[in-house]
N, CA and C of each residue as an Amber inpcrd file, in Angstrom:
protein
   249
 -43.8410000 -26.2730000 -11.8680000 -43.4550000 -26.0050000 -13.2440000
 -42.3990000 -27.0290000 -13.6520000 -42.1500000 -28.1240000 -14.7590000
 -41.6770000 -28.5270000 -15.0650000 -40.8190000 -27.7530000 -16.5360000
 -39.3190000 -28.4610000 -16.2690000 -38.4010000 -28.0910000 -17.5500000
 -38.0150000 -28.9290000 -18.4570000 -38.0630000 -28.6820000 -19.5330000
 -37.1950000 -29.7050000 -20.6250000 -36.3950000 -29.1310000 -21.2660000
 -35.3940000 -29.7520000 -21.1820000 -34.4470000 -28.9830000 -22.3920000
 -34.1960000 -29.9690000 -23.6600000 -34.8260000 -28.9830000 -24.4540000
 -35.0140000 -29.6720000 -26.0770000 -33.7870000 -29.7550000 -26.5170000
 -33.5500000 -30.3210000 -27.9220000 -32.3940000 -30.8800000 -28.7370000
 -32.9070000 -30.7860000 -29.8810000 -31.5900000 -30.4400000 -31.0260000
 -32.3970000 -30.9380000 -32.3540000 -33.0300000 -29.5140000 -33.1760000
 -33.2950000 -28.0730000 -32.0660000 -34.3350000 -27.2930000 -32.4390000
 -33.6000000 -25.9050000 -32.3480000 -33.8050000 -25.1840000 -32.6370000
 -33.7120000 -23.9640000 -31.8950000 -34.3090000 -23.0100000 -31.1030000
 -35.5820000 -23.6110000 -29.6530000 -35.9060000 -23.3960000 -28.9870000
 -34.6110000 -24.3940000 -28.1940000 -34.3420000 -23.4010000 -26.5220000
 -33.6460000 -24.2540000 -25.8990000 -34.1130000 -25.1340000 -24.8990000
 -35.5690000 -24.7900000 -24.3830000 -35.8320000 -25.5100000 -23.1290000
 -37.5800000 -25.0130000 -23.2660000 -38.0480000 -25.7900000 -22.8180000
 -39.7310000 -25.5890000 -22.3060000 -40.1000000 -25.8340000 -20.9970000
 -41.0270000 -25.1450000 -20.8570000 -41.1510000 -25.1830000 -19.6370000
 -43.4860000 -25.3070000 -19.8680000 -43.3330000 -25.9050000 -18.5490000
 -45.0080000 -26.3550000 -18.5130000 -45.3250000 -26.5910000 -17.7120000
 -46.9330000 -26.8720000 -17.4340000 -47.6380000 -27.0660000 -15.7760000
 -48.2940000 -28.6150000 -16.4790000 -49.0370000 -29.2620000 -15.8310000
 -50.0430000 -30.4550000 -16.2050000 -50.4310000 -30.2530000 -14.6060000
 -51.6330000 -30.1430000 -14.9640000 -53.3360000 -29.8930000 -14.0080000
 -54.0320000 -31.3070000 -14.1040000 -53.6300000 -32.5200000 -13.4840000
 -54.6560000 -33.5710000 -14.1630000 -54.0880000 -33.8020000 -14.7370000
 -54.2990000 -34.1450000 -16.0320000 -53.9600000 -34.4470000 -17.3100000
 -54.5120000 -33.0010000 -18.2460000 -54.1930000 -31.9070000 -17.7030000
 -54.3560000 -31.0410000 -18.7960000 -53.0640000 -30.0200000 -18.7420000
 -52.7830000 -29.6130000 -19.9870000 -51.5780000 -28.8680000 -19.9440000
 -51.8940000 -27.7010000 -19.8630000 -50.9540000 -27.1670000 -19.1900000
 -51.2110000 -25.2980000 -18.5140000 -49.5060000 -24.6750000 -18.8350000
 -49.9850000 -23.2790000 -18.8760000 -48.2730000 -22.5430000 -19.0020000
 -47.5130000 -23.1030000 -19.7460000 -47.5780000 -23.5060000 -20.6720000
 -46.3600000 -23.9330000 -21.7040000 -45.8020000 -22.4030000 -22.3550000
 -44.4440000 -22.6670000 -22.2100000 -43.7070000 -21.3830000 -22.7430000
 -42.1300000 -22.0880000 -23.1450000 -42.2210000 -21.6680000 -24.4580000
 -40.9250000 -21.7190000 -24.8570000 -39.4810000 -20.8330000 -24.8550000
 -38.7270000 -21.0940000 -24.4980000 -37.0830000 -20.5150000 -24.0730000
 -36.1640000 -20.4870000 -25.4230000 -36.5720000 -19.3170000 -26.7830000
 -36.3460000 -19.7620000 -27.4220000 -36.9640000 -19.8730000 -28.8130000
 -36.0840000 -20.3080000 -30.1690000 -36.9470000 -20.9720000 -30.7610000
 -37.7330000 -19.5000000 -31.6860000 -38.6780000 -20.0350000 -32.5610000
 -39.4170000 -18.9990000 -33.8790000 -40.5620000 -18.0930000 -32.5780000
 -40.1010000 -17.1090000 -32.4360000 -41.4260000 -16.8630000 -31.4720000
 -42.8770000 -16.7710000 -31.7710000 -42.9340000 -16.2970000 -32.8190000
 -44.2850000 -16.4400000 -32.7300000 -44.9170000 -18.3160000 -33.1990000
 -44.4400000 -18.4100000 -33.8450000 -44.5700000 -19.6900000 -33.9220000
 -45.1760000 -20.5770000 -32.6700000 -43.9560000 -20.6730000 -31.7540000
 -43.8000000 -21.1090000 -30.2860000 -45.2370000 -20.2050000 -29.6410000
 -45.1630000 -19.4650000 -29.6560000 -46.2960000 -18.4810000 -28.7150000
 -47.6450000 -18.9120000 -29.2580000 -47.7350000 -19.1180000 -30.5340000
 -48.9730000 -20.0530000 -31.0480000 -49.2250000 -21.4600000 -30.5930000
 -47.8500000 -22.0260000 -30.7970000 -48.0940000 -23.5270000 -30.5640000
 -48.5980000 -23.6810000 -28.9110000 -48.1020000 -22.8540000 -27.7600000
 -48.1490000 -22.6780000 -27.0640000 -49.9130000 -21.8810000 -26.5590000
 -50.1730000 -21.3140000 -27.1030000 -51.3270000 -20.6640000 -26.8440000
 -52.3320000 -21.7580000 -27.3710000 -52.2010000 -22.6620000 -28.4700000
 -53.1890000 -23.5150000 -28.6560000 -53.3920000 -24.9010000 -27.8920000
 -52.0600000 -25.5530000 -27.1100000 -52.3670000 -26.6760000 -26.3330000
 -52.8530000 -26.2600000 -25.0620000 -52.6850000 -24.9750000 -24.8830000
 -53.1280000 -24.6700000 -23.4190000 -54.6030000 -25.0140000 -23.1490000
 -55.0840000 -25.8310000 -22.0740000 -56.0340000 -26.3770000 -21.6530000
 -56.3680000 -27.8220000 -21.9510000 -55.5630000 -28.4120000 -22.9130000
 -55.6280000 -29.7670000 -23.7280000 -55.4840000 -30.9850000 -22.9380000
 -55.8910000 -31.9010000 -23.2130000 -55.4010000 -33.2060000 -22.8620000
 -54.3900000 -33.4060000 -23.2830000 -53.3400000 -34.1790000 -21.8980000
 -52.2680000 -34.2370000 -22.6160000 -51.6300000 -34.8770000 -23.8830000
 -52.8910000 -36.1510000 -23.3310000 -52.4460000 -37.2940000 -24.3300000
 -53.2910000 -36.9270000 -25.8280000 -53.8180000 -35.7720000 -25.9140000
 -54.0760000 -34.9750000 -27.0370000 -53.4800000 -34.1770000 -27.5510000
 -52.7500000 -33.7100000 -26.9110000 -51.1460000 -32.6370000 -27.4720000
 -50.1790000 -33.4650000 -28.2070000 -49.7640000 -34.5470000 -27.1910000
 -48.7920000 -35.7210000 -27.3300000 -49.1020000 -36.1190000 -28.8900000
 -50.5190000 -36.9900000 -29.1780000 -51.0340000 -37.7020000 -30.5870000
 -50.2530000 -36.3110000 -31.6870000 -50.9060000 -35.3480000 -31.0520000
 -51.0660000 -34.4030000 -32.5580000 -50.0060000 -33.8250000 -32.8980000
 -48.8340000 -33.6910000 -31.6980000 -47.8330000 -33.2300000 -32.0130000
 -46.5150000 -33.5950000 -32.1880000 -46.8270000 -35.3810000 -32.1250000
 -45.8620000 -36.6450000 -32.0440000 -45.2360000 -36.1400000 -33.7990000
 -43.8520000 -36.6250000 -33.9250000 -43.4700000 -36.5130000 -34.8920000
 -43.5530000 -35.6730000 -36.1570000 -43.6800000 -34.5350000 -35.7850000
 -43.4170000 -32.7550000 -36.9230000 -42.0010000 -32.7260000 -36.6470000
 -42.0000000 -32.6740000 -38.1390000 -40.6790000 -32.4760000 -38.5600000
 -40.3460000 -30.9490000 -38.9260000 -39.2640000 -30.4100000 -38.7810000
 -39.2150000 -28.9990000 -39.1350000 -37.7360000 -28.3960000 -39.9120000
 -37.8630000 -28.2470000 -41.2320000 -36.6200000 -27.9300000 -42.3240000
 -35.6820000 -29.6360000 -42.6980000 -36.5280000 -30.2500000 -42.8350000
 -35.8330000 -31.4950000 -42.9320000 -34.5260000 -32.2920000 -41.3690000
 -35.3230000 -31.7270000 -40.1900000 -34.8750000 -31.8050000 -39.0680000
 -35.9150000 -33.2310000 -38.1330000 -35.4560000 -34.1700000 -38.1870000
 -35.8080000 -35.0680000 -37.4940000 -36.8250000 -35.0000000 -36.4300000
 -37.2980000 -33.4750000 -36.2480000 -37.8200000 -33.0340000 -34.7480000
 -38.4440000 -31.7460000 -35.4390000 -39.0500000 -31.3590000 -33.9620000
 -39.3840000 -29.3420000 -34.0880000 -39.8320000 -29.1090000 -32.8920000
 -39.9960000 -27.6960000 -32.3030000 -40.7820000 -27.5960000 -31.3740000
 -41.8760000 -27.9770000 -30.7280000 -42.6210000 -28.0440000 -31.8350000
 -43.5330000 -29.0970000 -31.5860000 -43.6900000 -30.2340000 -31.0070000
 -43.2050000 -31.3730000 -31.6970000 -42.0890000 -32.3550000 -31.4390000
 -41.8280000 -32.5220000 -29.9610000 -40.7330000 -31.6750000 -29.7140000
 -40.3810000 -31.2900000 -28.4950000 -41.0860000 -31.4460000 -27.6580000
 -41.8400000 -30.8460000 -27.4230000 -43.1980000 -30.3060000 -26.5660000
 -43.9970000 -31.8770000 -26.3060000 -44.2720000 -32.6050000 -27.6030000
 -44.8880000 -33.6540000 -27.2740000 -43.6020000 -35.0120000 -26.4130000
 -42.4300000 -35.1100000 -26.8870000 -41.6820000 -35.9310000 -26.2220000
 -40.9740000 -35.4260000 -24.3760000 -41.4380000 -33.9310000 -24.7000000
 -41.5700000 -33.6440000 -22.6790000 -42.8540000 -33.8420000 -21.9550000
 -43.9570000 -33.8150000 -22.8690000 -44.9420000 -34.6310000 -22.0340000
 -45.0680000 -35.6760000 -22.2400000 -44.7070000 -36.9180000 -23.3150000
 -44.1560000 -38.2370000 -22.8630000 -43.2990000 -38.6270000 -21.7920000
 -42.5420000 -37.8790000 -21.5880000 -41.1680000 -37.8580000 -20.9780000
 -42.2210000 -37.5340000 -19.0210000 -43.0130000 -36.7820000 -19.1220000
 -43.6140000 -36.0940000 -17.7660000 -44.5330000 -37.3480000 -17.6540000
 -45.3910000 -37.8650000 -18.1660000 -46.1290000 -38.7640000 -18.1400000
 -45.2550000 -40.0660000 -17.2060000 -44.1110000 -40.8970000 -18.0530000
 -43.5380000 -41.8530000 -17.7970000 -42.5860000 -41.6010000 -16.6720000
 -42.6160000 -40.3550000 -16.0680000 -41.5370000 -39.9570000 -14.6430000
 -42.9780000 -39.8740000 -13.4890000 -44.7100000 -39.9200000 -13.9160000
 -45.2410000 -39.3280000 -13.1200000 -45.9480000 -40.8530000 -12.3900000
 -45.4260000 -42.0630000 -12.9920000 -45.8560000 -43.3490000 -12.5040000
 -45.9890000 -44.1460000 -11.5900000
């Protein structure tokens, strides 16, 4: 299980599996829940580098970032540590 601790959001940390290149267990620490529990329930099984594209740069309340966001710069972040 990998952790990130987000910035910027009000989720505090995520947490996730990658199978391959597919994302598993994503759960947010945090943050709009249902929101999170959606965003979360829909990348599950995804390519990563298909989560990453779609969820690169969402912005949320005029906030530079979002959970979303988040989520895609910890699997950038998992990708470029897994080299």
């Amino acid at each position: 299980m990998n952790k990130y601790k987000t910035f910027g959001v009000c989720s505090r940390s995520i947490s996730f599996d990658v199978d391959g290149n597919i994302v598993k267990n994503v759960s947010f620490e945090g943050g709009c829940n249902g929101n999170t529990q959606g965003v979360a329930k829909l990348v599950e099984g995804m390519d990563i580098n298909e989560v990453i594209e779609r969820l690169s740069g969402i912005s949320c309340n005029g906030r530079p970032t979002s959970c979303p966001d988040q989520l895609a710069r910890a699997l950038k972040e998992y990708l470029a540590s897994s080299k």
